[in-house]
OpenMM code with the backbone's topology and positions (N, CA, C; nanometers):
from openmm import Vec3, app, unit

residues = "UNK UNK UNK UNK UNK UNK UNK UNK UNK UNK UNK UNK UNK UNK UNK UNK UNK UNK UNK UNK UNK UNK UNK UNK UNK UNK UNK UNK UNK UNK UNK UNK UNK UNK UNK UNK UNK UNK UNK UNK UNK UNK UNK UNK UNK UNK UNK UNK UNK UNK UNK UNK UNK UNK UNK UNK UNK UNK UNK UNK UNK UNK UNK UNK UNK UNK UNK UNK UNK UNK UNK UNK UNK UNK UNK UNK UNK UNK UNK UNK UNK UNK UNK UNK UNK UNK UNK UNK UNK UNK UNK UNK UNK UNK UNK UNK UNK UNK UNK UNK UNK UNK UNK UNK UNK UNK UNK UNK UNK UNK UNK UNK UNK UNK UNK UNK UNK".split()
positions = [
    Vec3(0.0619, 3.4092, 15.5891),
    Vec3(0.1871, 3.3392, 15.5659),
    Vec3(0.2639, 3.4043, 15.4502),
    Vec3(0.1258, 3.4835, 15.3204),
    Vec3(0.2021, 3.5532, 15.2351),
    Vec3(0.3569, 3.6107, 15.3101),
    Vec3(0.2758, 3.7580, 15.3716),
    Vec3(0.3459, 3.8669, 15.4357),
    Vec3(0.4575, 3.7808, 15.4950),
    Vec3(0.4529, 3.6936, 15.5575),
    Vec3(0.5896, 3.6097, 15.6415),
    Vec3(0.7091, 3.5884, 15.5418),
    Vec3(0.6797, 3.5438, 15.4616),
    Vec3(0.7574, 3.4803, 15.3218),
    Vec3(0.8309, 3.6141, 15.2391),
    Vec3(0.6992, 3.7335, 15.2236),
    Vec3(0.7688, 3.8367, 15.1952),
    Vec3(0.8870, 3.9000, 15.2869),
    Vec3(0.8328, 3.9143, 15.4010),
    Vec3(0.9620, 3.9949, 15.5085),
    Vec3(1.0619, 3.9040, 15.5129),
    Vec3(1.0924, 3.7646, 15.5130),
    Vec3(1.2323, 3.6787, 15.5307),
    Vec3(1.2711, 3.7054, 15.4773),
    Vec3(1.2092, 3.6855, 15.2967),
    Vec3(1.2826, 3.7020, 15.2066),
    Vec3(1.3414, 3.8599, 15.1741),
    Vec3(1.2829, 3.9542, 15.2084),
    Vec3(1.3370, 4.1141, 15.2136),
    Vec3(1.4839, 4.1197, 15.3267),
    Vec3(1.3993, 4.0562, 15.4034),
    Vec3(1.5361, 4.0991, 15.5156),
    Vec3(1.6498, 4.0180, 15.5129),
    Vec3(1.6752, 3.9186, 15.3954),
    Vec3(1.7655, 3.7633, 15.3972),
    Vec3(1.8566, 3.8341, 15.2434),
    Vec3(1.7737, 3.9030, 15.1758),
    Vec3(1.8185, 3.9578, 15.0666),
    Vec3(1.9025, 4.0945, 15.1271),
    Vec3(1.8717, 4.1770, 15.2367),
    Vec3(1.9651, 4.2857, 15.2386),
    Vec3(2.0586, 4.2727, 15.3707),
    Vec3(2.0654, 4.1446, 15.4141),
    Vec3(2.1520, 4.0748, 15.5314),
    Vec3(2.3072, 4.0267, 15.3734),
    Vec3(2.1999, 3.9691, 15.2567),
    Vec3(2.3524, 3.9243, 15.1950),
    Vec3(2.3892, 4.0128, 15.1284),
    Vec3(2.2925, 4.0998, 15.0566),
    Vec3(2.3694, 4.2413, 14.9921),
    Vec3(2.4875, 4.2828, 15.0747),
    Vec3(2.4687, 4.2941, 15.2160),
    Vec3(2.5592, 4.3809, 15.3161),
    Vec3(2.6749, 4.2589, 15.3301),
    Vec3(2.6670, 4.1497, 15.3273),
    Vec3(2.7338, 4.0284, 15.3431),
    Vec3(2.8150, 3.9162, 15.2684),
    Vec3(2.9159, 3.9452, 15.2103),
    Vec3(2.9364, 3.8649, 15.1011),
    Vec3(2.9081, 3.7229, 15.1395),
    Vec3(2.9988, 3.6604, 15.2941),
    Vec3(2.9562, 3.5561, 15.2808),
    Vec3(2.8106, 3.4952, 15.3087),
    Vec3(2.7279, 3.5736, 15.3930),
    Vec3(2.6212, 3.5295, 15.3885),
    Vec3(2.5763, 3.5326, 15.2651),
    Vec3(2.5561, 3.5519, 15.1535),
    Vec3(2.4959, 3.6029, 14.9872),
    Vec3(2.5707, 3.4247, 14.9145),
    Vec3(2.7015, 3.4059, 14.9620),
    Vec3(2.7592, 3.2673, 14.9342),
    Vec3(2.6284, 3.2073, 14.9551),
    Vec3(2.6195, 3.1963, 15.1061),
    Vec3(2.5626, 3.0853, 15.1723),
    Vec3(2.4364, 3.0682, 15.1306),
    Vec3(2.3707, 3.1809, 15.1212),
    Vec3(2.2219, 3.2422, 15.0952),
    Vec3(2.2173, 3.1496, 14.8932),
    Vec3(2.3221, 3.2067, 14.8589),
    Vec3(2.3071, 3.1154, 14.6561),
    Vec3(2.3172, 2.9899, 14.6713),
    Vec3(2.3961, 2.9412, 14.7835),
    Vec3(2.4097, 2.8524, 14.7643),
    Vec3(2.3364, 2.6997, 14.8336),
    Vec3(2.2580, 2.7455, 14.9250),
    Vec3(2.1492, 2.6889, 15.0134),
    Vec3(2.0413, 2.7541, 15.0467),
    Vec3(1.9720, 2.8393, 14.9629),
    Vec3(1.8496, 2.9354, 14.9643),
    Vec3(1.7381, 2.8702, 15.0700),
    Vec3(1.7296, 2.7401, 15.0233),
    Vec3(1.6570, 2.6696, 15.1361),
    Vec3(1.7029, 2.7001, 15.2893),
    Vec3(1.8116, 2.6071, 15.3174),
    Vec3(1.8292, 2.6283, 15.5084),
    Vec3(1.8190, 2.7664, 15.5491),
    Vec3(1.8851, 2.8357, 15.4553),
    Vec3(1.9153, 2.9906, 15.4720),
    Vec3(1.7600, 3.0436, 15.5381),
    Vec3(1.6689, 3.0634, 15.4401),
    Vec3(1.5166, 3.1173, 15.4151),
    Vec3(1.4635, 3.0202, 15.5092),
    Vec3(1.5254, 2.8929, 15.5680),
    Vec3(1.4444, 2.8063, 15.6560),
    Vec3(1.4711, 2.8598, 15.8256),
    Vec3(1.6283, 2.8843, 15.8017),
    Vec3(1.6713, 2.9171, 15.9191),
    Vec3(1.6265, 3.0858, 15.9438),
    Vec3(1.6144, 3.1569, 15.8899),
    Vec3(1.5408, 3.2546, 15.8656),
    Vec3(1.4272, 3.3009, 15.9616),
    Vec3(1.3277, 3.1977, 15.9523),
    Vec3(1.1570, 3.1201, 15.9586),
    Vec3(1.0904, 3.1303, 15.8932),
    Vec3(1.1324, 3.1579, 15.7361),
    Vec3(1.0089, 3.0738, 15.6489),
    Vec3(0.9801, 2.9753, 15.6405),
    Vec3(0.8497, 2.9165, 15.5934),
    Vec3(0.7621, 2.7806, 15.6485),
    Vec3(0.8054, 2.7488, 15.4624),
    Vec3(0.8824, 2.6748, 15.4367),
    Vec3(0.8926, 2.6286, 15.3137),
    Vec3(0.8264, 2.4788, 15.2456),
    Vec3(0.7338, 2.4728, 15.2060),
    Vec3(0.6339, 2.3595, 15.1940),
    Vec3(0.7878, 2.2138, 15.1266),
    Vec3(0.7055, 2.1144, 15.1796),
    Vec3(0.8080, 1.9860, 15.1271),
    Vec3(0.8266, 1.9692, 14.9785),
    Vec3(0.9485, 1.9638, 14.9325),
    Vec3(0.9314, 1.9448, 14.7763),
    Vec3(0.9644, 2.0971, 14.7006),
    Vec3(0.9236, 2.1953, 14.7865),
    Vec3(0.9860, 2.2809, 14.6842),
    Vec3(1.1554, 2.3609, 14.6963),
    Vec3(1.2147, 2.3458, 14.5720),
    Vec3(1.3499, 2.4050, 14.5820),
    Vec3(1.3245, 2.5627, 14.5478),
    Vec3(1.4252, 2.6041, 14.5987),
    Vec3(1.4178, 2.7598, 14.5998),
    Vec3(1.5852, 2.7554, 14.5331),
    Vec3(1.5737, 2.8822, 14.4168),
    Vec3(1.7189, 2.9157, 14.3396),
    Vec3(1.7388, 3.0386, 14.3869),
    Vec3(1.8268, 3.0723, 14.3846),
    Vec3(1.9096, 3.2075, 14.3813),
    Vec3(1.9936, 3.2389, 14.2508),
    Vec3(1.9537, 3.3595, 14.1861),
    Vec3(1.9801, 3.3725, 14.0853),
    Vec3(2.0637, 3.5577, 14.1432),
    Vec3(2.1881, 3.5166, 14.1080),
    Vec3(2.2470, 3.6913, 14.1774),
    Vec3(2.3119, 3.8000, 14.0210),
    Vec3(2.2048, 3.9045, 13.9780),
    Vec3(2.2559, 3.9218, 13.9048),
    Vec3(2.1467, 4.0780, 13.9117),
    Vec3(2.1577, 4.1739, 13.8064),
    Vec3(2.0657, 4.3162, 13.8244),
    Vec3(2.0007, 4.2994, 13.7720),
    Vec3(1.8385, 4.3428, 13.8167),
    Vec3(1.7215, 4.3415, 13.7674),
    Vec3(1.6582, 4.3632, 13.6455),
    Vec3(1.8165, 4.4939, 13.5982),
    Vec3(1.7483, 4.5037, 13.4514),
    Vec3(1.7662, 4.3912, 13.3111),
    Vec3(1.8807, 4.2851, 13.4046),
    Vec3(1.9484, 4.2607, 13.2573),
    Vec3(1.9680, 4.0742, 13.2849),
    Vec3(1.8756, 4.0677, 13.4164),
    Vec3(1.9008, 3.9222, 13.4489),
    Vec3(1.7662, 3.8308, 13.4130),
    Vec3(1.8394, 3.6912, 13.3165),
    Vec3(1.6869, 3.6011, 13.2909),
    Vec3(1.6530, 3.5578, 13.3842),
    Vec3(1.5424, 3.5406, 13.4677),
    Vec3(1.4886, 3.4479, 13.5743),
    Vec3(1.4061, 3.3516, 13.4825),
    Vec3(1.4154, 3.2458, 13.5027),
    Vec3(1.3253, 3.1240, 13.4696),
    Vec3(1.1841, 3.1677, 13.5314),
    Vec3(1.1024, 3.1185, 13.4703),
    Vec3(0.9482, 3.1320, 13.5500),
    Vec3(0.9676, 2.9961, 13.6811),
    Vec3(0.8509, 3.0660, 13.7806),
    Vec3(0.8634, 2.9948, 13.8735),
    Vec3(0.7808, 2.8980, 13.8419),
    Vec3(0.7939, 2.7443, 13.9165),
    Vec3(0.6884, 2.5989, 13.9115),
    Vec3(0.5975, 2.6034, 14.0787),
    Vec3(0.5729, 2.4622, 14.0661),
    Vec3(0.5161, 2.4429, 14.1894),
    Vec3(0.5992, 2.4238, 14.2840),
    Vec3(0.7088, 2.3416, 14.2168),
    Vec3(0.8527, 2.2918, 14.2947),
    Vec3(0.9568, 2.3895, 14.2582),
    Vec3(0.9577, 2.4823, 14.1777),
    Vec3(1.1080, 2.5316, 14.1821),
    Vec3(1.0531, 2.7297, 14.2228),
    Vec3(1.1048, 2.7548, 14.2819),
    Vec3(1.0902, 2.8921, 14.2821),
    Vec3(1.1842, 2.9919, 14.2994),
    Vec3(1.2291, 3.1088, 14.1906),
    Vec3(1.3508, 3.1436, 14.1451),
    Vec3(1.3037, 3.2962, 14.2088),
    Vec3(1.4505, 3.3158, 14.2618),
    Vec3(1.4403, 3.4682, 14.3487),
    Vec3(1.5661, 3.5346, 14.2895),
    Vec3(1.5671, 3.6413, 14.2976),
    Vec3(1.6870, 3.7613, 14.2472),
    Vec3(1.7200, 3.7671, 14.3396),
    Vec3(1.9237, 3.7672, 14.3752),
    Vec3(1.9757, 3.8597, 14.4571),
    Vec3(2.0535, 3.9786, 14.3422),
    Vec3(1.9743, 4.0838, 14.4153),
    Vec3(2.0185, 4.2060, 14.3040),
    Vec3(2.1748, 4.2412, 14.3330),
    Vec3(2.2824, 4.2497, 14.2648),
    Vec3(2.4214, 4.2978, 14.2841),
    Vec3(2.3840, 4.4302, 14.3266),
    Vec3(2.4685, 4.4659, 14.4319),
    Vec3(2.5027, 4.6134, 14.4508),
    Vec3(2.6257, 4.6690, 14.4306),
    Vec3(2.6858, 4.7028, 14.3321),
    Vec3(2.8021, 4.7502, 14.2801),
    Vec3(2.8355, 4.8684, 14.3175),
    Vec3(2.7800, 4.9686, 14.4004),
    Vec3(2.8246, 5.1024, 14.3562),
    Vec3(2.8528, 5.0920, 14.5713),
    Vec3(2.9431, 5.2316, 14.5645),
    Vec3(2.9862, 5.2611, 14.7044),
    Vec3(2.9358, 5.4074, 14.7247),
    Vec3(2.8593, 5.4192, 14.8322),
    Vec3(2.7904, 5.5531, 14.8464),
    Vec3(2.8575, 5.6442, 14.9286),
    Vec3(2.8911, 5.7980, 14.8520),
    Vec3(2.9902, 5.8534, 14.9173),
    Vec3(2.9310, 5.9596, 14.9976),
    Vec3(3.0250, 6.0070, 15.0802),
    Vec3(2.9763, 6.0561, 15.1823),
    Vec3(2.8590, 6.1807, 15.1271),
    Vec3(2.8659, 6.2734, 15.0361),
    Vec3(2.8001, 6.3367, 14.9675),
    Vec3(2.6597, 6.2644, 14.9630),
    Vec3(2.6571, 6.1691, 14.9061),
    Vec3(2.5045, 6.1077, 14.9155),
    Vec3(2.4542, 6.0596, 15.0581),
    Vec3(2.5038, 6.0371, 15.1259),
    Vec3(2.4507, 6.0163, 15.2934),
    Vec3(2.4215, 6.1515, 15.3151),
    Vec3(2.5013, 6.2727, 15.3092),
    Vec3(2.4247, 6.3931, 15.3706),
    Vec3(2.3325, 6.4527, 15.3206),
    Vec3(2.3014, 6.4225, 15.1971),
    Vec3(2.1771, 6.4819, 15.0757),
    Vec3(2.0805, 6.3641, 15.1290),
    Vec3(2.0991, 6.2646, 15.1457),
    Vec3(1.9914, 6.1737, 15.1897),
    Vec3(1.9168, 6.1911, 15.3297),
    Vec3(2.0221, 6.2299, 15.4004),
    Vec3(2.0271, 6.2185, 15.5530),
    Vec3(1.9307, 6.3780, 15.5557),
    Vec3(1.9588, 6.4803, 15.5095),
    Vec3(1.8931, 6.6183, 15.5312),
    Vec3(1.7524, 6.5738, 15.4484),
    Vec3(1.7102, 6.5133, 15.3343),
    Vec3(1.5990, 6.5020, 15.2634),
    Vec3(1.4972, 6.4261, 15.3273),
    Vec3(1.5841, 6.3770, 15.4117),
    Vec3(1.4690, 6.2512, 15.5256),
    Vec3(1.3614, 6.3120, 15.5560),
    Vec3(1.3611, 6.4493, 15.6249),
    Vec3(1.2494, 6.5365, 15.6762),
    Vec3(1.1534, 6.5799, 15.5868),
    Vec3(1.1693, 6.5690, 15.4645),
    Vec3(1.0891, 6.5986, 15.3478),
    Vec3(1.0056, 6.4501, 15.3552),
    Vec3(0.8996, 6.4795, 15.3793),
    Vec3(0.8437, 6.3401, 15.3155),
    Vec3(0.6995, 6.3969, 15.3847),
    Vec3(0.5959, 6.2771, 15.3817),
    Vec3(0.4216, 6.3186, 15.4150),
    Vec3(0.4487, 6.3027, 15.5746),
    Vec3(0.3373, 6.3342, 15.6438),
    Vec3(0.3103, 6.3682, 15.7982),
    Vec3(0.3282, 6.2373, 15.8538),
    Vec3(0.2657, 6.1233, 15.7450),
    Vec3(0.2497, 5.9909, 15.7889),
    Vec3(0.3966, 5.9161, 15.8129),
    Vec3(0.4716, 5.9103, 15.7360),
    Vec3(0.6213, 5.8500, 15.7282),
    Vec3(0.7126, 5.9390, 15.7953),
    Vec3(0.7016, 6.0835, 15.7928),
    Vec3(0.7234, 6.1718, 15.9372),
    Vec3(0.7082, 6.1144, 16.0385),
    Vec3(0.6007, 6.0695, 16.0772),
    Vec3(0.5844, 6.0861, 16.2397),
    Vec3(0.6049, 5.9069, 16.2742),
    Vec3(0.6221, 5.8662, 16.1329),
    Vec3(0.6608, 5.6955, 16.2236),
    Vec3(0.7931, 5.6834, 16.2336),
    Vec3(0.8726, 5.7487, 16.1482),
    Vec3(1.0284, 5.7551, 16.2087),
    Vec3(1.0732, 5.8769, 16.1804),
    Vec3(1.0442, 5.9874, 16.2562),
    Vec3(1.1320, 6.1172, 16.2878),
    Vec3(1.2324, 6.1645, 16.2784),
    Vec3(1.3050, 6.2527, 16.1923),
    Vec3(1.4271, 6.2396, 16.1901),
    Vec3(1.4552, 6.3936, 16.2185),
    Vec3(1.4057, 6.4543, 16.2437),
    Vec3(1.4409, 6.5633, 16.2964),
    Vec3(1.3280, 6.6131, 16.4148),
    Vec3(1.3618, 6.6829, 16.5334),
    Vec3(1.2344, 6.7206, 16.6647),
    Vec3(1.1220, 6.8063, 16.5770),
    Vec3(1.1439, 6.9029, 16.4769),
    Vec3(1.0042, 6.9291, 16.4304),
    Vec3(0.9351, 6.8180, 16.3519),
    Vec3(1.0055, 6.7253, 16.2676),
    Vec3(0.8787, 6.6415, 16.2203),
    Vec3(0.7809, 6.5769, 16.3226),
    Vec3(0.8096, 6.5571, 16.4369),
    Vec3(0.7160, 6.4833, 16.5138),
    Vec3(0.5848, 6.5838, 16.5660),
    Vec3(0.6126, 6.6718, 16.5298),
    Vec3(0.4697, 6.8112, 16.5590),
    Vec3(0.4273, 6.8759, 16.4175),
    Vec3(0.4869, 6.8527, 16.3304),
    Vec3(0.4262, 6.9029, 16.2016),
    Vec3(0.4293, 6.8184, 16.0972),
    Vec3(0.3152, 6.8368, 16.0120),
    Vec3(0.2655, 6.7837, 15.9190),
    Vec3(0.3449, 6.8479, 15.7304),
    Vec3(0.4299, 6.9595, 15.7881),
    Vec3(0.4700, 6.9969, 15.7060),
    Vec3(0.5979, 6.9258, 15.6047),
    Vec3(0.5835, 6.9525, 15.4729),
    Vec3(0.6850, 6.8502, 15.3889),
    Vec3(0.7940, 6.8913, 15.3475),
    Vec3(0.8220, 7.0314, 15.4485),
    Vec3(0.9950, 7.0832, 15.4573),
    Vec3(0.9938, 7.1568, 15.6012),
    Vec3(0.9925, 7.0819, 15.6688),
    Vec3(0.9910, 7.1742, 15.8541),
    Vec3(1.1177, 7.1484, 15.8875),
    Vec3(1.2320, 7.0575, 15.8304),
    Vec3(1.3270, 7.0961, 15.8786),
    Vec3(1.4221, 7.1965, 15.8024),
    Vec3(1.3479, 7.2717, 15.7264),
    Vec3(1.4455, 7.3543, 15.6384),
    Vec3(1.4535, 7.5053, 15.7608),
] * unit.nanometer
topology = app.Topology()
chain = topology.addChain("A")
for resn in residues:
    res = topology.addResidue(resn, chain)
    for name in ("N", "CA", "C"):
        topology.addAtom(name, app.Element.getBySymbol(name[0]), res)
């Protein structure tokens, strides 16, 4: 149920990053949001949304009943320059993360950690 709780909450956090109003909806009803989601949220506990950057934001410690989550701001706009340095570096990586999502026809036959150069 851990792992369940982790993936909603990963994939509910970069649905509102991409989303202003979902990120509203998400601060402002963390519950239905994370419920409608399908996390199994036990009775009694409130869930906060706290939207602010990791380096410089207080989170309260969490209780039994209250449990406080970061939505991290994403401020910056990625320009096309960084999509193609990202997009060509993809093929660099181990055999293992190679061959589970491929991004170029030689990674899927080599183990090597620059085959698309």
């Amino acid at each position: 149920m851990e792992n369940q709780a982790v993936r909603v909450i990963s994939e509910v956090t970069a649905k509102a990053q991409a989303n202003p109003d979902f990120a509203h909806e998400y601060v402002n009803n963390p519950n239905k949001v994370l419920s409608d989601a399908g996390m199994q949220i036990p009775e009694g506990m409130n869930i906060h949304v706290i939207v602010g950057a990791p380096a410089n934001s207080e989170i309260p410690n969490s209780t039994s009943t209250d449990v406080y989550l970061l939505l991290p701001q994403v401020n910056e706009e990625i320009k096309d320059e960084s999509l193609a340095t990202a997009a060509a570096a993809s093929c660099q990586s181990t055999s293992s993360t190679c061959v589970t999502v491929p991004s170029c026809v030689s990674c899927v036959s080599s183990a090597s950690t620059n085959s698309c150069s």
